[in-house]
C-alpha positions, 0 to 999 in steps of 0.5 A: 852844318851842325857837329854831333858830339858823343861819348863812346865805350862807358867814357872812354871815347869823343865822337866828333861827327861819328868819328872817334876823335880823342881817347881817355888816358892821356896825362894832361897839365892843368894851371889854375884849377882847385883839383888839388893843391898842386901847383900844375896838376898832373892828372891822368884821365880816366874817363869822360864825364860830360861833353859839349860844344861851344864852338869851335871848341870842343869841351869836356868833364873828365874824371880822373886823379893827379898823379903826384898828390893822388887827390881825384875827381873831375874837371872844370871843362877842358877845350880838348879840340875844335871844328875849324870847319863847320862845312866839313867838320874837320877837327883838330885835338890839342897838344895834351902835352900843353898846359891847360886851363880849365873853365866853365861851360858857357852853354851851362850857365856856369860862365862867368 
């Protein structure tokens, strides 16, 4: 089974096998990113970019600002859930409470 992966309403929405499944918004706590000069990154999401798989994870841009500098813009990708089933599609979203890692996209070319 393949997972169908869209954004929804302008970016404010994942669709992950046509259910909305992660909404913008949320604070995230980002380690090791040049966003800005903060050494965690408070940032605040406020809208979704790009979307991707590489499974199983299911991977987003997202534009937004830190909320302690103010510094704003977009992410590298972010795992921001996974399809732990590809028979059923069944998903599961990260802890955004977390601290995360952005990266490169493999299915760009940006991988290291």
């Amino acid at each position: 089974m393949t997972t169908d992966v869209h954004q929804l309403d302008d970016g404010a929405w994942i669709s992950v096998n046509d259910s909305r499944e992660v909404n913008v918004s949320d604070l995230w706590l980002l380690a090791q990113t040049d966003f800005c000069g903060c050494e965690l990154t408070d940032f605040l999401a406020e809208g979704f970019v790009k979307v991707g798989v590489d499974y199983p994870n299911i991977e987003a841009r997202i534009a937004g600002q830190c909320i302690a500098c103010g510094e704003s813009g977009v992410t590298d990708w972010l795992t921001v859930g996974r399809v732990v089933d590809p028979d059923s599609g069944e998903f599961y979203g990260v802890v955004h409470e977390s601290v995360h890692f952005p990266g490169k996209h493999a299915a760009d070319g940006d991988s290291e």
